[in-house]
C-alpha positions as CSV (number, residue, x, y, z in Angstrom):
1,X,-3.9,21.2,12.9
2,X,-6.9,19.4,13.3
3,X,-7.3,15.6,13.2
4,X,-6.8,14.2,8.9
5,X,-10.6,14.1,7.7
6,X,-11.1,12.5,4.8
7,X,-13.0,15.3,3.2
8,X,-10.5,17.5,2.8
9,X,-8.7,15.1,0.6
10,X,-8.0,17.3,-3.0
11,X,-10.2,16.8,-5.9
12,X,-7.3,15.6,-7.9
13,X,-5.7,12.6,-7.3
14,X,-3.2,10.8,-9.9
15,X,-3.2,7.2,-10.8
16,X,0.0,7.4,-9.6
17,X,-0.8,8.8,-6.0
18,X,-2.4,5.7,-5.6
19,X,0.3,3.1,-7.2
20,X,3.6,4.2,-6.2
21,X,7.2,2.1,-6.3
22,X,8.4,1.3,-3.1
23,X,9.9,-1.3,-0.5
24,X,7.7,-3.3,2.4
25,X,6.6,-3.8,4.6
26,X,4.2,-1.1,5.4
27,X,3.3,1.9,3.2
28,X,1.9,3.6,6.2
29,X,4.9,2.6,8.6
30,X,7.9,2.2,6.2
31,X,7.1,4.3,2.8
32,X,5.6,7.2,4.6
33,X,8.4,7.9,7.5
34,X,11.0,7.1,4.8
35,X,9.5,10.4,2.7
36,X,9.1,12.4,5.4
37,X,12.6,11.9,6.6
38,X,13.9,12.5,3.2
39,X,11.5,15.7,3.1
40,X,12.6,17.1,6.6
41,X,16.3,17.6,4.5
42,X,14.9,18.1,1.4
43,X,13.3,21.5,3.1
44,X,16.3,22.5,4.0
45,X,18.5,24.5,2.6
46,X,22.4,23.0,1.8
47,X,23.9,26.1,4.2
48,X,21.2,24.7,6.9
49,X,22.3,20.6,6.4
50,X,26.0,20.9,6.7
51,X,25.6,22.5,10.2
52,X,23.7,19.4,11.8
53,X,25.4,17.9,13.9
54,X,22.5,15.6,15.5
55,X,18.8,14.4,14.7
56,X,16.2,12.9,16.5
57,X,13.4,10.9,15.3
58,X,10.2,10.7,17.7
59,X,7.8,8.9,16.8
60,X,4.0,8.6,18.0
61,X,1.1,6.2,18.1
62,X,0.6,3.2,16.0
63,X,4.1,4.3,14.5
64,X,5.8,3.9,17.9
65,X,4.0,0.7,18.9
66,X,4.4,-1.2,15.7
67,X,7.4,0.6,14.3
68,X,10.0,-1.6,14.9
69,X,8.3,-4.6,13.1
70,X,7.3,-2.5,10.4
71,X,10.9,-1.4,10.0
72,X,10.2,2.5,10.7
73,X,13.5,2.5,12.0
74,X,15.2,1.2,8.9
75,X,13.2,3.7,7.3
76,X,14.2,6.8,8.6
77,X,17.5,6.3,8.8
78,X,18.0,5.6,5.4
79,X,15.6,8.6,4.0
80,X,17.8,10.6,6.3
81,X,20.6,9.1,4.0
82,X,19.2,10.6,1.0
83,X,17.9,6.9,-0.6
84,X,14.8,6.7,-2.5
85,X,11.9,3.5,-1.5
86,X,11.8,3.5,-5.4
87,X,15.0,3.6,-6.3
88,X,17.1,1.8,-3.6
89,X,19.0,-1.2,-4.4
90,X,17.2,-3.2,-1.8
91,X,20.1,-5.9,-1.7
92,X,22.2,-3.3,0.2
93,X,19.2,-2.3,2.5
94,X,20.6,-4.0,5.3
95,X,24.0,-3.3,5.1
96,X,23.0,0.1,5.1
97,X,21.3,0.5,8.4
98,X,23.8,-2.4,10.0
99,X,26.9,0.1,8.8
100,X,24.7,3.3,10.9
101,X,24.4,1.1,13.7
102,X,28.1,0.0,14.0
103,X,29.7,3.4,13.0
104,X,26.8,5.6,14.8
105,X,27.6,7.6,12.0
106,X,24.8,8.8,10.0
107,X,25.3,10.5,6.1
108,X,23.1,13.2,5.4
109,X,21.3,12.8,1.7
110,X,24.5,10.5,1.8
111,X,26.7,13.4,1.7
112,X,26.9,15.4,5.2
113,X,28.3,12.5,8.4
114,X,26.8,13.3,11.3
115,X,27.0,11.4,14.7
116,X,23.9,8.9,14.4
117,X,23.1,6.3,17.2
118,X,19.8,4.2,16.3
119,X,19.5,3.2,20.1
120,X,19.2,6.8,21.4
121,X,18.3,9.0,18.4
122,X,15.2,7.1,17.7
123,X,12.5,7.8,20.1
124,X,9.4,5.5,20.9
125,X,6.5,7.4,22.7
126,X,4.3,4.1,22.8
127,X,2.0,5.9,25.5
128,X,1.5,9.1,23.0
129,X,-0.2,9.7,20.0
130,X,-0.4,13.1,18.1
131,X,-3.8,14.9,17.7
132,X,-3.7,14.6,13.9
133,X,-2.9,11.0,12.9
134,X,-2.0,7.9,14.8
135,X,0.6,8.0,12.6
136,X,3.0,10.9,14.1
137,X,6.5,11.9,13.9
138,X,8.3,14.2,14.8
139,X,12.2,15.3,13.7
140,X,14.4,17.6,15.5
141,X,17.6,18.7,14.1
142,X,20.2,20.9,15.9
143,X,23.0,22.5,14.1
144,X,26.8,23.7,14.9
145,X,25.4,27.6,15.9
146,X,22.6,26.3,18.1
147,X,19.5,26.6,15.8
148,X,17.0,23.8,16.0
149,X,14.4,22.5,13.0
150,X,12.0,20.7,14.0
151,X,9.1,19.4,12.0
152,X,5.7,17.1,12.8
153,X,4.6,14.6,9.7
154,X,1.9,12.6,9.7
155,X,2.3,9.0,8.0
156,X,-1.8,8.7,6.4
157,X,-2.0,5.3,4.4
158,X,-0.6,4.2,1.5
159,X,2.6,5.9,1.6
160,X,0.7,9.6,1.6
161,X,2.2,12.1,4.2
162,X,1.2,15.3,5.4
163,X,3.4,18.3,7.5
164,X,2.0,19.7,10.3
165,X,0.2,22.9,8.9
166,X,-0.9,21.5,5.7
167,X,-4.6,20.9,5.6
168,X,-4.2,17.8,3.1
169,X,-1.8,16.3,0.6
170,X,-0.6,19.5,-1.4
171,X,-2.4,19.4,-4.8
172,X,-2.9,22.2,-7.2
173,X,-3.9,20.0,-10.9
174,X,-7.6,21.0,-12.3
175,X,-8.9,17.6,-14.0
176,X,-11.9,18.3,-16.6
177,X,-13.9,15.6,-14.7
178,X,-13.6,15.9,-10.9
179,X,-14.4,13.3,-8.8
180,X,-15.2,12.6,-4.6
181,X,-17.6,10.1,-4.9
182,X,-18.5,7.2,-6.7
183,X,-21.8,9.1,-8.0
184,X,-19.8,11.9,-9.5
185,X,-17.7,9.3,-11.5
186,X,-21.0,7.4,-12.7
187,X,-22.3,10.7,-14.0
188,X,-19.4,11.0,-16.3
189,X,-19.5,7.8,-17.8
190,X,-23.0,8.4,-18.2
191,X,-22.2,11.7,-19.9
192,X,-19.5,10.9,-22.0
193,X,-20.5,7.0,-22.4
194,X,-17.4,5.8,-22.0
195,X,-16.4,3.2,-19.1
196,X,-14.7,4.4,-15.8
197,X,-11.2,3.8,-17.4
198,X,-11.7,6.7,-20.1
199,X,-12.5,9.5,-17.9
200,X,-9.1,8.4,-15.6
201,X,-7.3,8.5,-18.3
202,X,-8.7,12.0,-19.4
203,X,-8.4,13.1,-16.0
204,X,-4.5,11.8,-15.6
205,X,-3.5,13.8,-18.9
206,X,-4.1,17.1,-17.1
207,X,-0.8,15.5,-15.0
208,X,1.1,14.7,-17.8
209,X,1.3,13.1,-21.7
210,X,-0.6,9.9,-22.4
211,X,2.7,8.8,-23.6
212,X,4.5,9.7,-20.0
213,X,1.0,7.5,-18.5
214,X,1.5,4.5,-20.4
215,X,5.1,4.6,-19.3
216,X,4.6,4.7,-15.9
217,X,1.7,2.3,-16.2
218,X,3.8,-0.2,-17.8
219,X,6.3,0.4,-15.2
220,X,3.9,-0.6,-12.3
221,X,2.7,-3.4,-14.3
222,X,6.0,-4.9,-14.6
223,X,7.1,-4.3,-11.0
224,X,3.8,-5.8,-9.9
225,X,4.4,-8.9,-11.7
226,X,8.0,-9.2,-11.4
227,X,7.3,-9.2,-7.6
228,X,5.5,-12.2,-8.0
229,X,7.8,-13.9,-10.5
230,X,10.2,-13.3,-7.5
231,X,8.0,-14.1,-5.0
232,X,7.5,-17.2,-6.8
233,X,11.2,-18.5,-6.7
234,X,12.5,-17.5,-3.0
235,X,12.1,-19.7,-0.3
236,X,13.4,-19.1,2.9
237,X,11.9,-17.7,6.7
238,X,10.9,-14.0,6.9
239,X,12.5,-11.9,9.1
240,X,11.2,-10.5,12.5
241,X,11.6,-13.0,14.5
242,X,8.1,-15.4,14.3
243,X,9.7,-17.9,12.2
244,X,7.2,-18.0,9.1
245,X,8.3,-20.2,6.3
246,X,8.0,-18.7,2.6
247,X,5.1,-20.5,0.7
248,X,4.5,-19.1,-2.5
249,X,7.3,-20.7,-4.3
250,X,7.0,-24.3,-2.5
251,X,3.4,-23.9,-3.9
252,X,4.6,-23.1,-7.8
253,X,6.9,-25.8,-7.8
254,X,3.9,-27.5,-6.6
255,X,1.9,-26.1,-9.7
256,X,4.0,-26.4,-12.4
257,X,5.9,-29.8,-11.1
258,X,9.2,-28.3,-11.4
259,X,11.5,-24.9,-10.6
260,X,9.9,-21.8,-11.9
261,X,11.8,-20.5,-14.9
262,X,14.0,-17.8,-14.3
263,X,12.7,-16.2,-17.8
264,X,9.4,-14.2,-17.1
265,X,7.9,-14.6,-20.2
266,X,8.4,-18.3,-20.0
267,X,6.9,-18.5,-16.5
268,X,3.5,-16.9,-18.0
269,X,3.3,-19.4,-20.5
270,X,3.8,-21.9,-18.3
271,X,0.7,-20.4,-16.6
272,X,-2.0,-20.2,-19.3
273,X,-0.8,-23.9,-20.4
274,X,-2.7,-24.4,-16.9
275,X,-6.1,-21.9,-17.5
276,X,-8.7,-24.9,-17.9
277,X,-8.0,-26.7,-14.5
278,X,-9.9,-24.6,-12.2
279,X,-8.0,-25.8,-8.9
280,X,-5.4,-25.1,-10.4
281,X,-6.1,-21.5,-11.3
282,X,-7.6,-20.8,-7.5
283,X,-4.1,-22.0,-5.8
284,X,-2.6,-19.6,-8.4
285,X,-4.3,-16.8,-7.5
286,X,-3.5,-17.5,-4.3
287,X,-0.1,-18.2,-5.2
288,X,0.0,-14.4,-6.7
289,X,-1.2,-13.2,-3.6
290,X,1.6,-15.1,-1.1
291,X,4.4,-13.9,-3.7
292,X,3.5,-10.9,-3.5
293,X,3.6,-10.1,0.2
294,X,6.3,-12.4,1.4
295,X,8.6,-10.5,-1.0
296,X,6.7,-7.2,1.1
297,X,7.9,-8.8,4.7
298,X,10.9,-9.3,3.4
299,X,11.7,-5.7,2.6
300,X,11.3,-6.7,-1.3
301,X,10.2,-3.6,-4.0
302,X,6.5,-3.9,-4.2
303,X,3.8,-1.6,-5.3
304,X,1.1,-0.1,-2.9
305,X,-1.8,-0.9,-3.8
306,X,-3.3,0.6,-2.3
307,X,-0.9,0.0,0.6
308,X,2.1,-2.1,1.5
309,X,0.2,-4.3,2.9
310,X,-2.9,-5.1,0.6
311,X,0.0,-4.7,-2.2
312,X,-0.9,-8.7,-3.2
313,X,-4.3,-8.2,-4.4
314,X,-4.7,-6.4,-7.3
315,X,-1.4,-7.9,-8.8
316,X,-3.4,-11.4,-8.3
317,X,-6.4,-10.5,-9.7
318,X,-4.5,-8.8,-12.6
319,X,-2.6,-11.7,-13.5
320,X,-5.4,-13.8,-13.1
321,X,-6.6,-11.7,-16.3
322,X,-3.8,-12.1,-18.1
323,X,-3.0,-15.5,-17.7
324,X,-6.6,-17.3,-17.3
325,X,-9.2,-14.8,-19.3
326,X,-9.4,-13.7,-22.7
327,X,-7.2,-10.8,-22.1
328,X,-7.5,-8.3,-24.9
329,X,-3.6,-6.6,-25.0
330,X,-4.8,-3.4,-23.9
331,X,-7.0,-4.8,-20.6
332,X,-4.1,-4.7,-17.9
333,X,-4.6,-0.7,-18.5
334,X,-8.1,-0.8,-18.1
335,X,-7.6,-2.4,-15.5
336,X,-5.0,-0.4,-13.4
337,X,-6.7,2.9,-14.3
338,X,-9.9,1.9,-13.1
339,X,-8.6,0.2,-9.7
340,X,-6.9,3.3,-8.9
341,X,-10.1,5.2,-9.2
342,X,-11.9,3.4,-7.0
343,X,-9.1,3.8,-4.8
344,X,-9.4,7.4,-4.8
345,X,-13.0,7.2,-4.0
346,X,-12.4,5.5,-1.1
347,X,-9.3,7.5,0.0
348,X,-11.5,10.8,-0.4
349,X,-14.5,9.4,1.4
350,X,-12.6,7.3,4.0
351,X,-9.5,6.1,4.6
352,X,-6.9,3.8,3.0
353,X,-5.1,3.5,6.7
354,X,-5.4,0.4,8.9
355,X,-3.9,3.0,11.6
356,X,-7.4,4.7,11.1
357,X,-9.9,2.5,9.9
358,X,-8.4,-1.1,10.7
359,X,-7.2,-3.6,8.2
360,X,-10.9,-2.9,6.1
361,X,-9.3,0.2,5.1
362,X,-6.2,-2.2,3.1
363,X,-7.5,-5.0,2.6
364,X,-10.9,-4.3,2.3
365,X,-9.8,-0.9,-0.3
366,X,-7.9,-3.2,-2.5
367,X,-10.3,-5.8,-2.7
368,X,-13.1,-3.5,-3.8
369,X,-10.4,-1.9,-6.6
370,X,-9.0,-4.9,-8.2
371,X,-13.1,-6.3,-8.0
372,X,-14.2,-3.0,-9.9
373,X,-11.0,-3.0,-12.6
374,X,-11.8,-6.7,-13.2
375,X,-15.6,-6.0,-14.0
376,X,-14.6,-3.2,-16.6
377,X,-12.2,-5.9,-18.2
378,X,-14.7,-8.3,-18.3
379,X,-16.6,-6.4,-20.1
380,X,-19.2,-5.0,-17.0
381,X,-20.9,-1.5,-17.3
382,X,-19.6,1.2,-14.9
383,X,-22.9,0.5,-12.9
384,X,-21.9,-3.1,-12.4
385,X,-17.9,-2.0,-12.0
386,X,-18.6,0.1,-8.6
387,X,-21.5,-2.4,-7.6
388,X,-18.7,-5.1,-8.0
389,X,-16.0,-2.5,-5.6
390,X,-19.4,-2.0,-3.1
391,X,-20.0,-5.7,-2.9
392,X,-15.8,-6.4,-2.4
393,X,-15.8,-3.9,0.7
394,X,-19.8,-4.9,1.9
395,X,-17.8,-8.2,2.9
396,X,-15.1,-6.4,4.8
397,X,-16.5,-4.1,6.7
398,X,-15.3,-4.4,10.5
399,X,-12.1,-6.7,9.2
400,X,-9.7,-5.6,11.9
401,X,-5.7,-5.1,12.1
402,X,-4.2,-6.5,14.4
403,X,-0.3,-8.0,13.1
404,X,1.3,-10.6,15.5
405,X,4.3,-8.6,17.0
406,X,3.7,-5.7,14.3
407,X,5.0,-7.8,11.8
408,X,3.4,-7.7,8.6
409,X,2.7,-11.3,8.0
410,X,0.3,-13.0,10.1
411,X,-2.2,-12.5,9.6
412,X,-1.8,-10.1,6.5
413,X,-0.1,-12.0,3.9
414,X,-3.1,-14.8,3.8
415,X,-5.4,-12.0,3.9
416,X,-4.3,-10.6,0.4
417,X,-5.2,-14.3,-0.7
418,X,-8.6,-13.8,0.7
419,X,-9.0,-10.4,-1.1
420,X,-7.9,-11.4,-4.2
421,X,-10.9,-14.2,-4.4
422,X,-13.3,-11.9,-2.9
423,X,-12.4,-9.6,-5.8
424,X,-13.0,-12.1,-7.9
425,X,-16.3,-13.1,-6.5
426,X,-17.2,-10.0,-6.5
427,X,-16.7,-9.1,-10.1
428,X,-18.5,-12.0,-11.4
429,X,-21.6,-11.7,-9.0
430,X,-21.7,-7.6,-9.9
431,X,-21.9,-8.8,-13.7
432,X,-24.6,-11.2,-13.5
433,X,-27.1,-9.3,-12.3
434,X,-28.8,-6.1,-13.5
435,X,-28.1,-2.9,-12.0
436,X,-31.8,-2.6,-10.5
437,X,-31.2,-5.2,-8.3
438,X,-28.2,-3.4,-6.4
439,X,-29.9,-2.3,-3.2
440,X,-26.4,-0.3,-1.9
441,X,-24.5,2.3,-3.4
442,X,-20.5,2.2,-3.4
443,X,-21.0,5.5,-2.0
444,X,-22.7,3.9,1.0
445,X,-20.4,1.6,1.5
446,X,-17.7,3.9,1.6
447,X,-19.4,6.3,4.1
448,X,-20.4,3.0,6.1
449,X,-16.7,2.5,6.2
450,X,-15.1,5.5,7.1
451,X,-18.1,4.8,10.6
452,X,-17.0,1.9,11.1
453,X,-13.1,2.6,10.9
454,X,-14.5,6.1,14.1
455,X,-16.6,3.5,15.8
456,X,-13.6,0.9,15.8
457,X,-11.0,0.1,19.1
458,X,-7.9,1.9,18.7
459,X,-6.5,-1.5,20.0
460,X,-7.8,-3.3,16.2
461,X,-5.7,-0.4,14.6
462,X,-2.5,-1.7,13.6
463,X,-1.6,-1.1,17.0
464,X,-0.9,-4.9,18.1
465,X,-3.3,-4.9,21.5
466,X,-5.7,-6.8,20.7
467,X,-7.1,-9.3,18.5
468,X,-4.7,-12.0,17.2
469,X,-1.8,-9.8,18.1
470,X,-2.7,-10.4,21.4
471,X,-3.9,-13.8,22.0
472,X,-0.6,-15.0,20.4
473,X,1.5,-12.6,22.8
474,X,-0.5,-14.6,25.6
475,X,0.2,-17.9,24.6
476,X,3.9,-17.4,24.0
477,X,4.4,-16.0,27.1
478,X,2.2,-19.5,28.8
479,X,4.4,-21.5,26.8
């Protein structure tokens, strides 16, 4: 199979192929290996399962250098176990992966034991990377008669993954309004004059009943913001060994001038009592943001957005809408149909993969989104909603990945801060000006992009050899 190009990305992408339920840290690193372990079994047939008696995980690339601090191993081990990133309980996480690693006993789909050892059965080929993706794996699975399965995924941003003779994500739904550029989705506004969140919404029905899309909706509105409600009342270190110290709720206690109410509703109350004290609404957007992706390094449920993570920004901006606009009750759809859009544009044009296109490709992505899905809420044409997205990603073009010890925390979680404001920025500027004075299309930005992510150093690609990751490495080893 040839290398992932982004043109070959299907016509049809869901709202939901964009947002989907999971756990952090990484959608690339952590969602994506967790699915393709659960889909090397799922393949399977129950005869073929109950023969294993060993399976080894190989992993390439980016996965294999960073893996461990963005907790591939914990996923593949428990997608081998049959558990879900959506559906987990992710207080027993842990305890899950310590009881493989103490037992070297591994449960099939959580059904079939077979002899497991972490240590061995995992396999690091830091030196290697596949042909198709820097994000490789590869599982081998040998059975009581002597067969062998073996099968080659590729992890490609935002918790997508491909098999090894698939030409892209698999994809067979005709939408009445297609759409692989940003020009395509401006003629149908145009056409139909309705804004970008109509003709996603027409488009998403060919998936499924409007009253099936406003459930799901509501569902990843809810886990959004109940991320940062949680976000908001855990303090602690994160895990992984560098010692950073959980912000976001020091800083609501901060804003409030007490504890955080437990109640949700009561928390957002609390927060557009606050709505005319600009300082006060900046550190809260900011606050949103830190929530958000603390609760991501910490193996907390999170939604990509388009990735693990960017997962802060467009939750930030959104509750920035909510709480300190005049949010109509309706908006917070708007607004998550047309930030998945955008999303898609830049997915089929580009990249959403730091592996690939550096830490523009998250950040950068989600910025743009949440920027264009504010505009529309704002009230801003469909001109000045991708205008608003092409100015987000104009001002993070180059923005390179490169996580101290692969962890995703420094410098990512203050980046999802910077997004969110950008967004912000963005939005507003996009509105206040008219649409002739736009000298780049979003569609230029994007292909400028997807360059910039080919012209890039492997070593800025989540890979942790250069940049920050480095210079940190350096210094704690002078120390």
């Amino acid at each position: 199979m040839k290398p992932v190009d982004p043109t070959e990305i299907p016509q049809s992408l869901s709202v939901f192929d964009m947002f989907k339920i999971g756990v952090g840290p990484s959608s690339s690193h952590t969602m994506g290996p967790w699915l393709a372990a659960r889909r090397f079994l799922e393949e399977r047939t129950p005869q073929q399962i109950v023969k294993f008696t060993r399976i080894q995980v190989e992993l390439y690339g980016s996965l294999a250098k960073t893996g461990e601090g963005h907790g591939t191993d914990i996923a593949v081990q428990l997608g081998l176990s049959g558990q879900h990133p959506e559906t987990i309980d992710i207080s027993t996480l842990h305890q899950r992966v310590r009881a493989i690693a103490d037992s070297h006993e591994l449960r099939l789909l959580d059904q079939i034991p077979i002899s497991f050892n972490p240590t061995s059965d995992i396999l690091y080929h830091r030196d290697e990377s596949l042909p198709e993706h820097p994000n490789g794996m590869k599982f081998t699975g040998w059975t009581e008669d002597g067969n062998q399965h073996e099968e080659v995924f590729c992890s490609i941003g935002g918790g997508f993954i491909i098999k090894r003779g698939e030409l892209t994500t698999p994809s067979t739904v005709l939408v009445p309004f297609p759409i692989n550029c940003a020009d395509e989705l401006l003629n149908h506004c145009a056409s139909q004059s309705v804004p970008i969140s109509s003709i996603v919404l027409k488009n998403e029905l060919s998936w499924r009943p409007e009253s099936e899309v406003l459930e799901k909706l509501t569902k990843i509105r809810d886990t959004m913001i109940d991320t940062i409600h949680r976000g908001c009342r855990v303090d602690g270190i994160l895990p992984g060994g560098l010692g950073v110290q959980r912000r976001a709720a020091r800083m609501a206690r901060k804003l409030i001038g007490s504890e955080v109410p437990a109640d949700r509703e009561k928390w957002i109350a609390t927060l557009k009592m606050q709505r005319d004290s600009f300082p006060r609404v900046l550190d809260w957007i900011s606050c949103f943001a830190l929530a958000t992706n603390e609760e991501n390094a910490a193996f907390g449920r999170v939604v990509t957005a388009p990735t693990n993570g960017s997962a802060g920004v467009i939750p930030a901006v959104m509750l920035y809408h909510m709480c300190f606009c005049d949010s109509a009750d309706d908006d917070w759809i708007k607004f998550l149909l047309t930030a998945a859009e955008i999303g898609c544009v830049f997915k089929k044009g580009a990249t959403i993969s730091a592996a690939q296109g550096g830490c523009q490709a998250e950040i950068g992505v989600s910025s743009a989104m949440a920027a264009a899905a504010l505009t529309e809420v704002l009230g801003g044409t469909p001109m000045h909603a991708t205008e608003a997205a092409e100015i987000a990603m104009e001002h993070h073009l180059g923005l390179t990945c490169d996580p101290i010890r692969g962890l995703v925390q420094i410098p990512c979680i203050e980046r999802n801060a910077f997004g969110a404001v950008k967004a912000i920025t963005a939005a507003r500027l996009a509105i206040s000006r008219e649409p002739s004075e736009a000298r780049v299309s979003l569609d230029a930005v994007v292909n400028t992009m997807w360059e910039t992510a080919l012209d890039m150093n492997a070593k800025y690609k989540e890979t942790s050899e250069g940049g920050l990751a480095i210079q940190i490495a350096v210094n704690l080893s002078e120390c």
